[in-house]
Structures are given as structure tokens and as C-alpha cells.
C-alpha positions in Angstrom: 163.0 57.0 36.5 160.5 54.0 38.4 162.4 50.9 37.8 160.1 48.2 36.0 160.3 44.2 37.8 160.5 42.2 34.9 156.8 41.1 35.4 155.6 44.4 35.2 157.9 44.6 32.1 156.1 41.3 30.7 152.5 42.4 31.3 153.4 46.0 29.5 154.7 44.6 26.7 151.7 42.2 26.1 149.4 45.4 26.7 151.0 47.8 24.2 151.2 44.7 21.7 147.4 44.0 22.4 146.7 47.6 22.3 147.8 48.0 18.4 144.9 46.2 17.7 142.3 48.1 19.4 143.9 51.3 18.3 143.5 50.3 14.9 139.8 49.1 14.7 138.5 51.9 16.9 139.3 54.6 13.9 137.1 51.9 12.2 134.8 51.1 14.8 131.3 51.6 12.5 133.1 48.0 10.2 133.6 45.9 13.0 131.5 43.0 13.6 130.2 42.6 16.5 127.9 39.7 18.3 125.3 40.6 21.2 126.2 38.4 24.6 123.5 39.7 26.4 121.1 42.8 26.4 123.7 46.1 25.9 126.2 43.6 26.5 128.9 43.4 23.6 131.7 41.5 22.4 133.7 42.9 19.4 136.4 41.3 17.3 138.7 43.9 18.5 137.8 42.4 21.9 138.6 38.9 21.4 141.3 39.6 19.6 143.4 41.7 21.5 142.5 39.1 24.7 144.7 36.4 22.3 147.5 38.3 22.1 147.7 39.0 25.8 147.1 35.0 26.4 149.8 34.4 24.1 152.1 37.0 25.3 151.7 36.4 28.5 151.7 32.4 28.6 154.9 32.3 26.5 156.9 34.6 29.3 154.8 32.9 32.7 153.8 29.2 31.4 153.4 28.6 35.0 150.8 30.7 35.2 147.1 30.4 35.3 144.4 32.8 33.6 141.2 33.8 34.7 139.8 36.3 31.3 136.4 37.8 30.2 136.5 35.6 27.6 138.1 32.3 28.1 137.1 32.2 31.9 139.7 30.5 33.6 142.6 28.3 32.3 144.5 26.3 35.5 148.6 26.8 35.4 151.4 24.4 36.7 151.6 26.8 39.9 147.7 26.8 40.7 148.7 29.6 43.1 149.5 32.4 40.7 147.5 33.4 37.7 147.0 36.4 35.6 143.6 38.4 35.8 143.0 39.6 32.5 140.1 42.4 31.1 141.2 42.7 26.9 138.9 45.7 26.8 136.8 47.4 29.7 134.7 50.0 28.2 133.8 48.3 25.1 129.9 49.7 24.9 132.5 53.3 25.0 134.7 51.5 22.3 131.7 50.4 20.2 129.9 53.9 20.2 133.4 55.5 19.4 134.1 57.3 22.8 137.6 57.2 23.4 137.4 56.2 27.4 138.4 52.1 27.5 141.2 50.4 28.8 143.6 46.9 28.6 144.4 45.6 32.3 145.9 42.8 33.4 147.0 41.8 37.1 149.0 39.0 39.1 147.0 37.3 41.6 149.2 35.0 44.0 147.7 32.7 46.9 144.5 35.3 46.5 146.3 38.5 46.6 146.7 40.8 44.2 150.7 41.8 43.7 151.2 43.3 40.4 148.6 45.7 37.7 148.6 47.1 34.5 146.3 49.1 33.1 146.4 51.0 29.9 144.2 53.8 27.4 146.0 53.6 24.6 144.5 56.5 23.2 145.8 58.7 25.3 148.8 56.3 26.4 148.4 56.2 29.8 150.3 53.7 31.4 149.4 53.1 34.9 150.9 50.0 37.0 151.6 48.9 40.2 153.8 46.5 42.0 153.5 45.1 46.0 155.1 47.2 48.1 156.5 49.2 45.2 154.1 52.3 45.0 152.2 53.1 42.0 152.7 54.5 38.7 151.6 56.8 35.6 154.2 55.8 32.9 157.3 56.9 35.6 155.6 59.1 37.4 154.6 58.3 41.5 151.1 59.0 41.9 149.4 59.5 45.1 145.9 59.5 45.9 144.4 63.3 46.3 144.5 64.6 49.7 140.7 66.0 50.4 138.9 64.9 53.5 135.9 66.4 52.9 133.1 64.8 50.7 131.9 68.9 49.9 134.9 68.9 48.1 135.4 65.8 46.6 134.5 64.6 43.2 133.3 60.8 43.2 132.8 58.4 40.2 130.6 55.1 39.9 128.7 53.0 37.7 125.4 52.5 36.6 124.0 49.2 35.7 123.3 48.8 32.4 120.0 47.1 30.6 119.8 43.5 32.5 122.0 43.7 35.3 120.8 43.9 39.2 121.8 46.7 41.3 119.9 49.9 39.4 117.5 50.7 42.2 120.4 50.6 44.6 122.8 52.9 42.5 120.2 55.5 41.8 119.4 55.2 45.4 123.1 56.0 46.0 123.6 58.6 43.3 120.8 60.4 44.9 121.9 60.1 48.5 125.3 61.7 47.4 124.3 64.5 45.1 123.5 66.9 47.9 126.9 66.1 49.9 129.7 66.0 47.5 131.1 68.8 44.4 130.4 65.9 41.5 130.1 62.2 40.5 131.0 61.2 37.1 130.0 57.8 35.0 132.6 57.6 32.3 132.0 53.6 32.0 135.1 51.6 32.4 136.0 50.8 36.0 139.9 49.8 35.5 140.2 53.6 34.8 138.0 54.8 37.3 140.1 53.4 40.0 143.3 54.1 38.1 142.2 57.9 38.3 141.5 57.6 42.2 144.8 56.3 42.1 146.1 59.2 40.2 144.2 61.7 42.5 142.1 62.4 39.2 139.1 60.9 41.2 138.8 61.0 45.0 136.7 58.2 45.1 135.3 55.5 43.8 132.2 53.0 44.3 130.7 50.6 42.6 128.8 47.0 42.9 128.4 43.8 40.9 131.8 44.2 39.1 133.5 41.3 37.2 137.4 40.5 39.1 138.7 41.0 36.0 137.3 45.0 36.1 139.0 45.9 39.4 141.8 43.6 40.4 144.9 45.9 38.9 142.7 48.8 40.1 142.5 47.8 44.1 146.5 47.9 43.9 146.5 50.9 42.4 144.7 52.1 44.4 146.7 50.9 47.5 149.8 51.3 46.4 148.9 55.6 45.7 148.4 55.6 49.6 144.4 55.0 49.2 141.9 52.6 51.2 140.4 49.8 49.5 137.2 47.8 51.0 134.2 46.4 49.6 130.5 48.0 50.3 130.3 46.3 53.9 133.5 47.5 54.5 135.6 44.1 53.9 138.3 42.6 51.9 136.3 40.3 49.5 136.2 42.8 47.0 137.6 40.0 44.3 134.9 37.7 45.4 131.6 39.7 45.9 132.6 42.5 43.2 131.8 45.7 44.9 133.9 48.7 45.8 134.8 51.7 47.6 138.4 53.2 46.8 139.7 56.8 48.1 141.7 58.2 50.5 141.5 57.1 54.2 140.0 60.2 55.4 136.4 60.2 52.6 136.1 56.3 52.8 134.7 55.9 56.0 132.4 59.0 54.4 131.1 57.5 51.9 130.4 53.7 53.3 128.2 55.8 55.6 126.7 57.5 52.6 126.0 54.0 50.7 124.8 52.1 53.8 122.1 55.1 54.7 121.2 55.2 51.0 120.5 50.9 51.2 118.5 51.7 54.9 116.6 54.3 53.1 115.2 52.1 50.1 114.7 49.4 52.0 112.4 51.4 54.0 110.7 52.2 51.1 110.4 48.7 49.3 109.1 47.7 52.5 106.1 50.2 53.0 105.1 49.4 49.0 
């Protein structure tokens, strides 16, 4: 059995406390009230108030800590150092429209690394987490990233901007560039899962841009911890600060930064021409 640190054990306890909550309200998702942020942009209560039980959880067991959440934004600790990275419910446009694909995550960020994730469905109670140099988990079993090194054989996921947010004519750009080359590409809309299944070899790869830290920070150790490659779209580390990604194996990254980057050349070539 994987032996748990006792940070992992504090963040997994204020996930499966949080998650009771969400649980609950999505079997009565049509009564909850919900306020608009933004256009297709939503907030539930179920959001908010499963991100104050991991605040509370969490600050109780770590009061040194500091918190950077969807929410809240960010809330300086005594060690300015370390905070928690927090995400109460990714997939909530899923959770709103009663599709049971959204998640709880929750990392450690210390001196701008990421060294511990959590993520968690707890409809169907997976459990994936990660510590530094400790590999990766699904409840207490190892994962490992899948093994394909071709992108013929590979099934991808990404996202697609929704209503309001830039990035569309670059992701369909992308989406079209890699339909001919690879067996699939999936949208299930909740990026903390979509790298935790690249981690679990569910997924061989992963890309997306203009993602919140919050979406992909327990993800990118995931990720590395199952063996995988973890950059951003240029091919850097400053996936936390710019918010874009590519996560798979090391043999289909290179792949598929060539794939994106041809796809970008290609419609900036047209944009320029109209």
C-alpha cells in the first residue's frame, strides 16, 4: 500500500470533506442557485461552498500557509514561500448541466514549485495525488504515463474556449491540424482530470492554453511524477505563469509541440493574407 506524507493526508481529508457537499447538490443540481460571473461562466453555491471547507480545513492543519483559490484569489501566509493552490470545483458548467465529469484539486506550491496534488471525482471516487519525488497515485495504485510513441496511435484531449475567452481560432486551428495525425481527441471539460488521466495513461496527451493555476498545478505533478513531460506551448517551464500546456510521455511531446506550433504558423498565414 503507497504510504500517504501527512500533507498529502491533510489535503485528502479536506477534499473528501469538501466533496460531501458537491455530492449532495449535484443529485439536486436543477435547485441550486447559481449567479453568472461572466458569459458561460458560472459560480454555484455548491462551488463556493465546498472552497470554505477546504480554506478551513486546510488553514486549521497549515496556518502557515498561504492560498491562492478561484474564489478568494489569494490570501498571504506567515511562510510567504509555501501556499496551497486550490480549484473547489473544475468542471462546474459539467456540474451545472448534470454531467458527472468535475473534480476538487488542491496543490502545495513551495518557493514556485509545485511539490504535492490532490485531485478528486467524487463521483466515481477517484483519488489521484502526488508527492515530489514520491511517484504518483490512483487511490494506492502507481500509475504510469502510457507508453505510445506514436501520435497514429495516441488519443489526445484539450479544451475549447468557451463563449468570451481568447484562444478559439487558435484551438480550432489546432484541433484541425491534429485530426488527420492522431486515433482521437476528446473535450470532456475539466482540465485537473484531463491531466490526471495522462497521468493515469488514460490520456496520452494533453494541451491546452489560457488555463487558470489553480486548473493545472496538481496536474503538472501528476503528470511528472507518472514518468511524463511537462512544458508549456513554447516548450518552457512557466506553465503556472502563462497558463498553457502540453503533458504526455517524452516520446509524443516533442510530437505534438510541432503539431501546435505548425497549426499557429499556418493561421497566422492566413490572418495575414485577409
Amino acid at each position: 500500500m503507497a504510504r500517504r506524507s501527512p500533507l498529502i493526508n491533510v489535503m485528502v481529508s479536506a477534499v473528501m470533506k469538501a466533496s460531501r457537499g458537491l455530492r449532495r447538490d449535484f443529485g439536486e443540481v436543477e435547485h441550486l442557485q447559481v449567479s453568472k460571473k461572466g458569459p458561460a461562466d458560472f459560480v454555484s453555491t455548491a462551488d463556493r461552498k465546498a472552497e470554505q471547507i477546504l480554506f478551513e480545513e486546510l488553514s486549521t492543519a497549515r496556518p502557515d500557509f498561504g492560498f491562492i483559490m478561484e474564489e478568494r484569489g489569494e490570501i498571504e501566509g506567515r511562510k510567504p514561500d509555501t501556499r496551497f493552490i486550490i480549484d473547489p470545483l473544475d468542471g462546474t458548467t459539467n456540474f451545472l448541466h448534470g454531467l458527472p465529469h468535475f473534480a476538487l484539486t488542491v496543490a502545495v506550491e513551495e518557493r514556485g514549485e509545485i511539490v504535492a496534488g490532490v485531485t478528486y471525482a467524487p463521483l466515481t471516487e477517484d483519488l489521484f495525488w502526488a508527492e515530489k519525488g514520491q511517484g504518483a497515485y490512483l487511490n494506492d495504485a502507481r500509475l504510469r504515463v502510457a507508453g505510445r510513441d506514436k501520435l497514429e496511435t495516441a488519443l489526445l484531449a484539450t479544451g475549447i474556449p468557451f463563449k468570451g475567452k481568447e484562444g478559439a481560432e487558435e484551438s480550432v486551428a489546432e484541433i484541425e491540424e491534429f485530426i488527420p495525425s492522431v486515433a482521437g481527441i476528446r473535450r470532456f471539460g475539466a482540465a485537473s482530470l484531463d491531466l490526471a488521466y495522462v497521468a493515469a495513461g488514460r490520456f496520452d496527451g494533453f494541451w491546452e492554453d489560457n488555463l487558470n493555476i489553480w486548473d493545472i498545478a496538481a496536474g503538472i505533478l501528476l503528470v511528472r511524477e507518472a514518468g511524463g513531460y511537462v512544458s508549456d506551448i513554447s516548450g518552457r517551464q512557466d506553465m503556472l505563469k502563462n497558463g498553457s500546456v502540453i503533458a504526455s510521455n517524452d516520446r509524443l511531446h516533442s510530437p505534438m509541440e510541432r503539431v501546435i506550433k505548425r497549426a499557429r504558423r499556418n493561421l497566422a498565414k492566413k490572418t495575414n493574407v485577409s
